[in-house]
PASE-428435 format. One record per residue (C-alpha): x, y, z; residue in three letters; chain. Coordinates in Angstrom, 2 decimals, always signed. Example, Ala and Ser with C-alpha at 12.3 -4.5 7.8 and 13.67 -1.06 7.14 Angstrom:
REM residues 2
NODE      px      py      pz  aa ch
NODE  +12.30   -4.50   +7.80 ALA  A
NODE  +13.67   -1.06   +7.14 SER  A
REM end
This chain:
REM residues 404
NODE      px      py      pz  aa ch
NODE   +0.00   +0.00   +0.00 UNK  A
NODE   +1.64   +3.33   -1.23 UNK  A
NODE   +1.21   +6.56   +0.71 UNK  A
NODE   +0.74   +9.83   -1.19 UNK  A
NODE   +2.79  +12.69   +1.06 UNK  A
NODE   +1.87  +16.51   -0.76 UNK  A
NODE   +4.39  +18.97   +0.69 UNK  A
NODE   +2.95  +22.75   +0.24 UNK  A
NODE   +6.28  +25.13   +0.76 UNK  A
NODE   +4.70  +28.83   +2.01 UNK  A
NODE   +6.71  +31.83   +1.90 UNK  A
NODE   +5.55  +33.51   +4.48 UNK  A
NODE   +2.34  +35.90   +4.70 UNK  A
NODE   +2.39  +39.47   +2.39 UNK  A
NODE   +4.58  +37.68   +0.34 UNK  A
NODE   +4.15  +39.23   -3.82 UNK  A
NODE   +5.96  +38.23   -6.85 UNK  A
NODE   +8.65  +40.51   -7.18 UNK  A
NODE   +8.66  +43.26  -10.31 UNK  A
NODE  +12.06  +42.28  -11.50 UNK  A
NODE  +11.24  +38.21  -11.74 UNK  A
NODE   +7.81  +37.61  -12.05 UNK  A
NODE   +8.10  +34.38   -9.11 UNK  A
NODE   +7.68  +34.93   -5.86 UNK  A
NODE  +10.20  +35.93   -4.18 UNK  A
NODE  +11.10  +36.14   -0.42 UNK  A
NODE  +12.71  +39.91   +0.04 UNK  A
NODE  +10.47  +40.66   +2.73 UNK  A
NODE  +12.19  +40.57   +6.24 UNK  A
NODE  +11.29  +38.11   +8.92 UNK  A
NODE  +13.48  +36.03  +11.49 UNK  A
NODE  +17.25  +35.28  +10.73 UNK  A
NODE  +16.93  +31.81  +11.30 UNK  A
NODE  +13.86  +30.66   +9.38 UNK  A
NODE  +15.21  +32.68   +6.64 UNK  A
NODE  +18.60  +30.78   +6.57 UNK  A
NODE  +16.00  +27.35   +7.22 UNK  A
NODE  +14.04  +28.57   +4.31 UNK  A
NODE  +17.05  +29.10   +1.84 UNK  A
NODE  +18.38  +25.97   +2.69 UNK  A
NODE  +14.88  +24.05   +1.71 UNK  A
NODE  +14.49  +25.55   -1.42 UNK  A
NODE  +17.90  +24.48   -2.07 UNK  A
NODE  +17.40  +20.71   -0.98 UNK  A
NODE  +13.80  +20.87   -3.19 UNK  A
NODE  +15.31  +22.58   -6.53 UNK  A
NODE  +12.54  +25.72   -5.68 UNK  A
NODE  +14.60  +27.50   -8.28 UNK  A
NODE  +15.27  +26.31  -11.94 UNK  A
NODE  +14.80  +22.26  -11.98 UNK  A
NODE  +11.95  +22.86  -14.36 UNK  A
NODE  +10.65  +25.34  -15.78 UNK  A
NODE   +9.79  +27.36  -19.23 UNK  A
NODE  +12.94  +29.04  -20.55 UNK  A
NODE  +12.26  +32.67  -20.78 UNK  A
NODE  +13.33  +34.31  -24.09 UNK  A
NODE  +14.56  +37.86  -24.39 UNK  A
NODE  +12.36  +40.48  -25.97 UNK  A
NODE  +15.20  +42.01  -27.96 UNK  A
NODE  +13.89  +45.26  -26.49 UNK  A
NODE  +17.19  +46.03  -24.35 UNK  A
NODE  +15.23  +48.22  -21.96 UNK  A
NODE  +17.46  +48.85  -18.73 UNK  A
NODE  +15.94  +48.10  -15.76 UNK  A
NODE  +18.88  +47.56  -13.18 UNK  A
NODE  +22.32  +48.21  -12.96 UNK  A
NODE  +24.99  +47.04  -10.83 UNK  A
NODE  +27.52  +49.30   -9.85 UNK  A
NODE  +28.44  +53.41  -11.16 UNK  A
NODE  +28.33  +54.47  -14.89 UNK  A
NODE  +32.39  +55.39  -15.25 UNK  A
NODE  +33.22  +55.11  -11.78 UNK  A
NODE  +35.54  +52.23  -10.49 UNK  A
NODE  +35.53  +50.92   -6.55 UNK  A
NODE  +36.14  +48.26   -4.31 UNK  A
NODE  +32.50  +49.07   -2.31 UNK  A
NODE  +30.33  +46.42   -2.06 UNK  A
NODE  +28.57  +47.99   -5.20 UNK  A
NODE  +31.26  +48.73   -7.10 UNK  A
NODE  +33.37  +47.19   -9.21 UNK  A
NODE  +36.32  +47.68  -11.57 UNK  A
NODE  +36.30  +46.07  -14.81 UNK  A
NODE  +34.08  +43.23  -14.21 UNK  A
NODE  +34.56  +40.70  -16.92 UNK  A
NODE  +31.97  +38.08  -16.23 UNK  A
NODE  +28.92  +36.17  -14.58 UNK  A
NODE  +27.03  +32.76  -13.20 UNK  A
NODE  +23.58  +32.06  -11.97 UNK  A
NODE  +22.93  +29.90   -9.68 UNK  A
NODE  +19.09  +29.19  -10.37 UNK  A
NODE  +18.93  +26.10   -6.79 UNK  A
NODE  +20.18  +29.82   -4.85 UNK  A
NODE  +18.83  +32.64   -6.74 UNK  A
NODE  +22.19  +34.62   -6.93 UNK  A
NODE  +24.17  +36.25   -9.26 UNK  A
NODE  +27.73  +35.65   -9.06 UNK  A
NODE  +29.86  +38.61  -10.69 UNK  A
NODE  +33.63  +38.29  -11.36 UNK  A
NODE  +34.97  +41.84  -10.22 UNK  A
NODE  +38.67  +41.31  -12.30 UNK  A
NODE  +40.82  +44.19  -11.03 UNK  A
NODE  +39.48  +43.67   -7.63 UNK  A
NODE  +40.41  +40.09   -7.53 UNK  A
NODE  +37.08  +39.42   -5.93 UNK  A
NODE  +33.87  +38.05   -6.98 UNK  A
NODE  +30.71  +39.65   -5.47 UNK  A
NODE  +27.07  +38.03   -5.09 UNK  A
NODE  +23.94  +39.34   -5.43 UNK  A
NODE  +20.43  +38.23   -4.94 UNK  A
NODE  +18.72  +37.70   -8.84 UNK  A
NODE  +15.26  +38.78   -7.54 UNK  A
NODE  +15.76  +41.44   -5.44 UNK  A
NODE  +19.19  +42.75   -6.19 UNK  A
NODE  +20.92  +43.03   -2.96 UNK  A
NODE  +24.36  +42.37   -2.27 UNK  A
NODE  +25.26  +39.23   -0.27 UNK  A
NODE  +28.72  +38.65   -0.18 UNK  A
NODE  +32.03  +39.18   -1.39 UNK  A
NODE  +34.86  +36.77   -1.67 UNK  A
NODE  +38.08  +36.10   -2.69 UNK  A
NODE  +39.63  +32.07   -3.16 UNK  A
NODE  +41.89  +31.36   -0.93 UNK  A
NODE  +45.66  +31.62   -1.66 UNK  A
NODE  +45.00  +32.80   -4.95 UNK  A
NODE  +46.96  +35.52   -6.17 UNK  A
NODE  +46.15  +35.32  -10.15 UNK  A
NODE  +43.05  +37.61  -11.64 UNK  A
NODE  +39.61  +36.01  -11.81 UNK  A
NODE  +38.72  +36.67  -15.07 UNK  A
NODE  +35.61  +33.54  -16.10 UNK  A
NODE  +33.18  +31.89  -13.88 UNK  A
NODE  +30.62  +28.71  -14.80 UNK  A
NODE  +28.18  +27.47  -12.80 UNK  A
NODE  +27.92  +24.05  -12.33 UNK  A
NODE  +24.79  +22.93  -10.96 UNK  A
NODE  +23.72  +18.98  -10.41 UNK  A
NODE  +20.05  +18.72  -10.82 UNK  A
NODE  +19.51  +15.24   -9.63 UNK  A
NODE  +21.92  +15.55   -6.11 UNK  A
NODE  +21.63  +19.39   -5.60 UNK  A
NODE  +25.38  +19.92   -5.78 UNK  A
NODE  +26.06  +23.58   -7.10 UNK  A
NODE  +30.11  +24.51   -8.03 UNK  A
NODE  +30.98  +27.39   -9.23 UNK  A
NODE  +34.50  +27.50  -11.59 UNK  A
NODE  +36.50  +30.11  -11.82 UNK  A
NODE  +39.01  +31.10  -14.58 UNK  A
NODE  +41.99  +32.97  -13.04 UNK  A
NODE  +44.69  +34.41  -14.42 UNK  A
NODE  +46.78  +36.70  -17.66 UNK  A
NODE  +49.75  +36.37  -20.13 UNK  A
NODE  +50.08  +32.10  -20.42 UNK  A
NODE  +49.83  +31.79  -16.25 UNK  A
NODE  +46.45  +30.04  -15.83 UNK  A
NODE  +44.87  +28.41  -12.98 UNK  A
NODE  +40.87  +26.92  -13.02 UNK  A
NODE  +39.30  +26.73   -8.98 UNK  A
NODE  +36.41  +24.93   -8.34 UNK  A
NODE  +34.36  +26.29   -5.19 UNK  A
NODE  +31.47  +24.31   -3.16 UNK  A
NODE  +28.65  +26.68   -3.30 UNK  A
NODE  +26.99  +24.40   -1.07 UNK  A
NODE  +29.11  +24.04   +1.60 UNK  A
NODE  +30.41  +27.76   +1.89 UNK  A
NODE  +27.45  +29.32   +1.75 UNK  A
NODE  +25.77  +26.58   +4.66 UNK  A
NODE  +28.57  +27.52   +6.43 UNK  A
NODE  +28.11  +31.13   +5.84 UNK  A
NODE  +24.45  +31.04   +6.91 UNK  A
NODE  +25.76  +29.13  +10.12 UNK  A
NODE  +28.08  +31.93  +11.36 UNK  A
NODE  +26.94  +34.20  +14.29 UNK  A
NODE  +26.82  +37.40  +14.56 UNK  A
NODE  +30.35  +37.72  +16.14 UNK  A
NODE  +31.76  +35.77  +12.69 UNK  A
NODE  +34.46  +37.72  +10.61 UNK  A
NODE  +33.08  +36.74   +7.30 UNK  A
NODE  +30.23  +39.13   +6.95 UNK  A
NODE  +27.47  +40.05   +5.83 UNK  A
NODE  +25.72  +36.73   +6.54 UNK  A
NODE  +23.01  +35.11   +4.00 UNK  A
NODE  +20.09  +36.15   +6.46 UNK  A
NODE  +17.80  +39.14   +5.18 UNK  A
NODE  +17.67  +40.65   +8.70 UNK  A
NODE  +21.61  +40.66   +8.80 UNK  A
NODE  +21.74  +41.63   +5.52 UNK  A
NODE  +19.74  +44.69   +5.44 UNK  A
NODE  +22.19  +45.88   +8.83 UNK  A
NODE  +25.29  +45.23   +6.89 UNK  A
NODE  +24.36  +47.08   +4.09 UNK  A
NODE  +23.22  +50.12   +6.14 UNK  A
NODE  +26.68  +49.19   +8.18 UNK  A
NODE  +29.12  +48.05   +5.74 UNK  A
NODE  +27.80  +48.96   +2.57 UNK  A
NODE  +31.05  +51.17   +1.76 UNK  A
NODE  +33.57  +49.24   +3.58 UNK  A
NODE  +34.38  +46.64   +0.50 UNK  A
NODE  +34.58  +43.57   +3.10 UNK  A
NODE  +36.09  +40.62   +1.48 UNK  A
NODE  +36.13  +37.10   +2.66 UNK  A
NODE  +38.15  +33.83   +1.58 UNK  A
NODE  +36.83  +30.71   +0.14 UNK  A
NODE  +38.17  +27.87   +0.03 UNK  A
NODE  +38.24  +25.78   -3.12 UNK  A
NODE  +37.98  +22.01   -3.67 UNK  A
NODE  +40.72  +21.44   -6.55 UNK  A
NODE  +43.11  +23.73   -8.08 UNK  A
NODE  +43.82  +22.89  -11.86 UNK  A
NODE  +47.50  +24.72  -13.17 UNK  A
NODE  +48.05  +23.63  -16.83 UNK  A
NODE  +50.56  +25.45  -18.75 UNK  A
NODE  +49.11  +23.82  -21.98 UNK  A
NODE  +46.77  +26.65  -22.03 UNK  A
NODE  +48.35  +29.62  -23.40 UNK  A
NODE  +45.28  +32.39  -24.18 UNK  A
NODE  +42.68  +31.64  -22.30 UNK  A
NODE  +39.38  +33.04  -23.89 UNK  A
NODE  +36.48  +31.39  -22.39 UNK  A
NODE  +34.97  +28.43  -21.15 UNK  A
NODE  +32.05  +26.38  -20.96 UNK  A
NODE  +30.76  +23.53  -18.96 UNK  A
NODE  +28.70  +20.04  -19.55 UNK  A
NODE  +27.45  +19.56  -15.83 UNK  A
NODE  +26.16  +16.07  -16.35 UNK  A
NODE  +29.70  +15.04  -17.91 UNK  A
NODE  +31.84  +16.92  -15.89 UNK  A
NODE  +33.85  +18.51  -18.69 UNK  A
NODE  +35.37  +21.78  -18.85 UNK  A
NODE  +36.07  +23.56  -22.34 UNK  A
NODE  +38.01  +26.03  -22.40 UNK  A
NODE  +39.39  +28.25  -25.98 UNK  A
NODE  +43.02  +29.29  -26.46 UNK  A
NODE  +43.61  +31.77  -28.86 UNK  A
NODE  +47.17  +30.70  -28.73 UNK  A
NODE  +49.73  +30.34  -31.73 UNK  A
NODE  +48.17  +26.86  -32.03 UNK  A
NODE  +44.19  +27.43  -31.83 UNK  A
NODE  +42.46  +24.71  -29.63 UNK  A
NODE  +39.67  +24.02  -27.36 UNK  A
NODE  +40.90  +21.99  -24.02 UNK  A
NODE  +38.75  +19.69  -21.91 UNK  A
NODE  +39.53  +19.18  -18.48 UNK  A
NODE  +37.72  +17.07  -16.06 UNK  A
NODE  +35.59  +19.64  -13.79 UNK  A
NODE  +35.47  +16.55  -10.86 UNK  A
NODE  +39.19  +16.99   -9.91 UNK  A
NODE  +40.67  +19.48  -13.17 UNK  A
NODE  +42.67  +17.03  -14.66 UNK  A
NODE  +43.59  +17.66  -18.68 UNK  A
NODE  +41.32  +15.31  -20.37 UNK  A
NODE  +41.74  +16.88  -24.25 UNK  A
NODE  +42.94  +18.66  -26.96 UNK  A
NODE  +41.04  +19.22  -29.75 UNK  A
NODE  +42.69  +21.48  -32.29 UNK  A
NODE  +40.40  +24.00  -34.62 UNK  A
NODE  +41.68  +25.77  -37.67 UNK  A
NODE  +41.12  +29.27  -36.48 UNK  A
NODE  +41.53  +30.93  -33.36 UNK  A
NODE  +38.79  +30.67  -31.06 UNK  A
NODE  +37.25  +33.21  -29.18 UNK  A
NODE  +34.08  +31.96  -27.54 UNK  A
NODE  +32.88  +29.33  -26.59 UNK  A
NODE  +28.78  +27.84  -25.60 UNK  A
NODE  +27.72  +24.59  -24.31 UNK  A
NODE  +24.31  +24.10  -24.04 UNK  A
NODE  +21.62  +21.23  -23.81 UNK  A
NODE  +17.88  +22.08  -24.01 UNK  A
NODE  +16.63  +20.76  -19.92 UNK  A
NODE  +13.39  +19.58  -20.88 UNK  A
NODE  +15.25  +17.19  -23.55 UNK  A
NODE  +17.81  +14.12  -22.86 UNK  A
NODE  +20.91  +14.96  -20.62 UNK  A
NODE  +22.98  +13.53  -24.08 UNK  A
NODE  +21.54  +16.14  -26.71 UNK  A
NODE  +24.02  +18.76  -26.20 UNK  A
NODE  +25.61  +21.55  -28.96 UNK  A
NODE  +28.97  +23.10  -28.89 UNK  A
NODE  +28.89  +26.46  -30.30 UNK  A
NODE  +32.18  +28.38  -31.05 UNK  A
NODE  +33.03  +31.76  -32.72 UNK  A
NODE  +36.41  +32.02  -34.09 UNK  A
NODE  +38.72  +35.04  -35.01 UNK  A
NODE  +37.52  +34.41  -38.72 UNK  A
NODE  +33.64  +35.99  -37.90 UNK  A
NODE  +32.74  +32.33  -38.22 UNK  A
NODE  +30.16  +30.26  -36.24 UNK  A
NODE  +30.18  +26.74  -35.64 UNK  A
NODE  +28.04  +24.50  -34.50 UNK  A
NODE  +28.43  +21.35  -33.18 UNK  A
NODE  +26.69  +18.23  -32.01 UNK  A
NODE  +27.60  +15.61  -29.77 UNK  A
NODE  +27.20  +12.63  -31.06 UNK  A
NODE  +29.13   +9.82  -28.43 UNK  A
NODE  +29.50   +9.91  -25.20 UNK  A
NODE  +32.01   +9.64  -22.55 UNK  A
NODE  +30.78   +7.53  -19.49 UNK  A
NODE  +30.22  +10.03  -16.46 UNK  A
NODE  +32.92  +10.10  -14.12 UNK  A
NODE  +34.96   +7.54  -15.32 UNK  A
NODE  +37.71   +9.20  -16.87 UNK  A
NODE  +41.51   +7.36  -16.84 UNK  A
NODE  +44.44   +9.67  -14.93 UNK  A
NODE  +46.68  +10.57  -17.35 UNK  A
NODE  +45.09   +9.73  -20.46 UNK  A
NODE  +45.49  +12.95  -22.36 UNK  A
NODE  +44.21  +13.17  -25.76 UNK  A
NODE  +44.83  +15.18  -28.96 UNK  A
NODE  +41.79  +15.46  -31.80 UNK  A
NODE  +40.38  +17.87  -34.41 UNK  A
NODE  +36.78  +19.03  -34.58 UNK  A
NODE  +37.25  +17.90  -38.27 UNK  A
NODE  +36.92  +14.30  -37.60 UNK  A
NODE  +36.13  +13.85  -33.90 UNK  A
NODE  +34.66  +11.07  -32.81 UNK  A
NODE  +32.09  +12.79  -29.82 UNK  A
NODE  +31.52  +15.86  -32.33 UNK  A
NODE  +29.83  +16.13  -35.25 UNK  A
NODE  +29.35  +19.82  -36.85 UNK  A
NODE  +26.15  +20.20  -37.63 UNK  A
NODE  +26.92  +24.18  -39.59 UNK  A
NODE  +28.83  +26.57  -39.67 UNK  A
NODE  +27.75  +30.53  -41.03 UNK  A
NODE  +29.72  +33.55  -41.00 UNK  A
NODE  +28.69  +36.60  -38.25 UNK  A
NODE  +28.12  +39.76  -39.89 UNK  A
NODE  +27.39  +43.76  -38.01 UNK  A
NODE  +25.60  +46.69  -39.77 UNK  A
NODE  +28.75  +48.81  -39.88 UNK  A
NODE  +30.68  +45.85  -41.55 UNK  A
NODE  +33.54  +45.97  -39.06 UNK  A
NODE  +36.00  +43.86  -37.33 UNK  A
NODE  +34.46  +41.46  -34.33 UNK  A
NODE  +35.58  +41.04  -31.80 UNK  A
NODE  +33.47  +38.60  -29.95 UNK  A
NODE  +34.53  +37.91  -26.32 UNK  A
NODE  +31.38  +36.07  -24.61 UNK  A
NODE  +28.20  +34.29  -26.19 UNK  A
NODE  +25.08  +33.00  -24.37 UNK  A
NODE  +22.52  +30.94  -26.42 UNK  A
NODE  +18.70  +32.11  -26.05 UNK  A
NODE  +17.10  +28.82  -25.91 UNK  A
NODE  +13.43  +30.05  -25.99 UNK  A
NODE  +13.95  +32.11  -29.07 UNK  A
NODE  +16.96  +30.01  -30.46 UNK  A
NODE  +18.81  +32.85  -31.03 UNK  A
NODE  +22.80  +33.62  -30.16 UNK  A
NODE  +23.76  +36.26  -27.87 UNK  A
NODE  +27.50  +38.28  -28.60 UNK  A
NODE  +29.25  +40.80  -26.71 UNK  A
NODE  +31.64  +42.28  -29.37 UNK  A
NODE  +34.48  +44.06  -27.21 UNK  A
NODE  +36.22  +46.15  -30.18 UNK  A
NODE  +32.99  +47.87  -31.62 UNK  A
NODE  +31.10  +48.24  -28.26 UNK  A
NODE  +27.60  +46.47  -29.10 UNK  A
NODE  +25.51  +43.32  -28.57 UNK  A
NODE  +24.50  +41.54  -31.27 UNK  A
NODE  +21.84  +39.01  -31.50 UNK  A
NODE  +21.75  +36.43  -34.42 UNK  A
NODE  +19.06  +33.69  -35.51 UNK  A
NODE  +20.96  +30.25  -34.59 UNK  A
NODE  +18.95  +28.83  -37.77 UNK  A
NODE  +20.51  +31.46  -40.52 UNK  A
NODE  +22.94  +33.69  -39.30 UNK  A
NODE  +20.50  +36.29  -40.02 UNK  A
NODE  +21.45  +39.77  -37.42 UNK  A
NODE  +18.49  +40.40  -35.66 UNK  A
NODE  +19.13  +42.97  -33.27 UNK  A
NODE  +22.31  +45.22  -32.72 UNK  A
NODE  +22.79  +47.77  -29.50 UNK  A
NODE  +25.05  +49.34  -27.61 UNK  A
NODE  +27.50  +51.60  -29.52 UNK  A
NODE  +26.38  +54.75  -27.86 UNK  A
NODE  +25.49  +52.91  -24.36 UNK  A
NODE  +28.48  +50.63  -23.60 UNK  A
NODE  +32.32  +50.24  -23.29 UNK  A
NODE  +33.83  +47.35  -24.07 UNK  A
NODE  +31.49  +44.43  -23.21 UNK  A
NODE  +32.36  +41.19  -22.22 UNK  A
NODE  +30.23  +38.93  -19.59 UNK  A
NODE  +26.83  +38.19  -20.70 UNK  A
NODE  +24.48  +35.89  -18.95 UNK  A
NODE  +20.78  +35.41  -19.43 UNK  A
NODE  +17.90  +34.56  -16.40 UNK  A
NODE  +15.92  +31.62  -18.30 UNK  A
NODE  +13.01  +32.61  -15.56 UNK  A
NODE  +12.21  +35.75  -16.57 UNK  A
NODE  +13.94  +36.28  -19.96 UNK  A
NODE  +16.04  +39.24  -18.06 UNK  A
NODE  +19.95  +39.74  -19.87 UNK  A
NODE  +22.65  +40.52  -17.76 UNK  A
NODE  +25.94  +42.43  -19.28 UNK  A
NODE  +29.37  +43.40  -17.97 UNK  A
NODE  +29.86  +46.99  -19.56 UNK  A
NODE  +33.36  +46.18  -18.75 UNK  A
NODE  +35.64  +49.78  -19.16 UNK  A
NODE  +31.95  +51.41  -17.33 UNK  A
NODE  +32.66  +49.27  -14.02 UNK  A
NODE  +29.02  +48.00  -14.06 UNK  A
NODE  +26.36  +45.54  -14.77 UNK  A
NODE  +23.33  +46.24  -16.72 UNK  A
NODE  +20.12  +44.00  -16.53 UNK  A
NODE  +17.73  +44.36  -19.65 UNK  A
NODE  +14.23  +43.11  -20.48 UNK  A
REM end
């Protein structure tokens, strides 16, 4: 005889869906401790992003937030200076922002926008410069990897989201690592400490130094194969795979022209194994790829470093491949891309001509262009599948814009 349990989580009374995410949200105030009790269940259920309706962006680029000054640089809590990219963690409902000439990463809440916490990783002395998010949907497990470093002297960390921020919301009130992940305590430290650019450590669970990689220019992760890519725009163009469970080199898979951005994506509501590879090269070329073999998860042989070519890969198939164009007809410079699932369209930050492009993943076609007379030098981009909201790094403006 089987027993039907129903388990109704409640928010708390007055409790509205917020403007900026269209969920309900919990940025009302109410005791520390079922706050940090509350976080912690949403967390263990998947409350945010196990399933749900991707978002798409209108295309409308109407600002509705921003993150830091226009032109001004900082190391406040709501500053930054020259912040390069950024992660969502949909099981938390933060935004994690790499703050590059700060060496420090800052988080903020995605619904209501309030700073949480700022950190650097411990005994790192390199410049964080790309994050991914790693998040497990069947275990919970959320990772976040960073990309430190400049000039052929790389180093990948992998941080427990999970356990530093429990232990975070465990701290008392006498703790040194502050502000806490409590609204209550929140709302004091940024009355408090809202100017005083605190900075904790965090730990990190591996540290990955390869000197294979010589020009690091962004990376992507598979979360349910536990592989890191990562371009080099070196003299000899390649994407490397490293293992994201302990950052050992896995691969080597040599292109033809320098890459400089890189997307992995699978659509959620599809099979784990249906993933694309998406890369923009120097060339204003796209290419698109789709895996077609699979490694078994977690079992990958120490040591067992291999070399390939997209050209006759045995996991990757390309599916096409179309050149980029921009209204103006110049140079590209394209230093991050997010793919727009709900619309199936590709989102580019193009550092050199200050813009955003947007471009149908089915043609090529350029839908939308903005951003000449708005931004400087663009680089981060990441895009809130709940509410169809696009987040930028206007890099050389020390701040992050949010757009509907």
């Amino acid at each position: 005889m089987s027993t039907c349990v129903k388990l109704i989580l409640l928010t708390g009374p007055g409790k509205q869906q917020h403007a900026a995410c269209n969920h309900p949200c919990p940025c009302n105030d109410h005791e520390p401790h079922l706050d940090s009790l509350l976080l912690l269940l949403k967390q263990k259920l998947g409350f945010f992003g196990r399933r749900f309706i991707s978002q798409p962006f209108s295309m409308n680029f109407e600002c509705i937030h921003t993150f830091g000054q226009s032109g001004v640089r900082g190391n406040f809590n709501h500053q930054f200076n020259f912040p390069t990219s950024l992660a969502i963690s949909y099981q938390y409902s933060f935004v994690f922002i790499c703050d590059s000439f700060n060496d420090r990463i800052l988080i903020f809440d995605l619904c209501s926008r309030e700073f949480r916490k700022s950190f650097r990783i411990m005994g790192n002395s390199e410049r964080p410069r790309f994050l991914c998010m790693e998040e497990e949907r069947m275990n919970g497990d959320v990772a976040l990897i960073v990309g430190c470093g400049v000039f052929e002297n790389f180093t990948f960390y992998k941080l427990d989201v999970n356990k530093n921020l429990s232990l975070e919301m465990n701290q008392s009130s006498s703790s040194n690592i502050k502000p806490d992940l409590t609204r209550s305590n929140l709302n004091n430290n940024n009355k408090n400490s809202s100017s005083s650019g605190q900075v904790c450590e965090m730990n990190y669970i591996w540290k990955s130094m390869n000197r294979s990689i010589k020009s690091m220019q962004g990376m992507s992760i598979s979360s349910y194969y536990h592989q890191l890519f990562v371009c080099d725009k070196s003299s000899t163009p390649c994407v490397h795979v490293l293992n994201s469970n302990n950052g050992d080199y896995l691969e080597r898979i040599e292109m033809d022209y320098y890459p400089s951005s890189i997307e992995l994506f699978h659509h959620w509501n599809n099979r784990h194994d249906e993933q694309v590879l998406i890369i923009c090269d120097t060339q204003h070329v796209i290419s698109i790829f789709q895996r077609i073999s699979f490694p078994k998860r977690r079992n990958y042989e120490p040591g067992s470093v291999q070399t390939n070519s997209f050209r006759n890969h045995n996991q990757w198939k390309r599916l096409k491949k179309f050149s980029i164009q921009n209204s103006s007809k110049l140079t590209i410079a394209s230093t991050n891309m997010i793919v727009d699932r709900a619309s199936n369209t590709l989102i580019i930050s193009d550092f050199l001509q200050n813009c955003i492009r947007i471009y149908s993943l089915e043609t090529g076609e350029l839908l939308k262009e903005f951003g000449q007379d708005h931004l400087i030098h663009p680089q981060g981009l990441t895009l809130n599948e709940l509410n169809g909201e696009l987040m930028v790094c206007d890099t050389s403006n020390h701040r992050v814009l949010v757009f509907k």
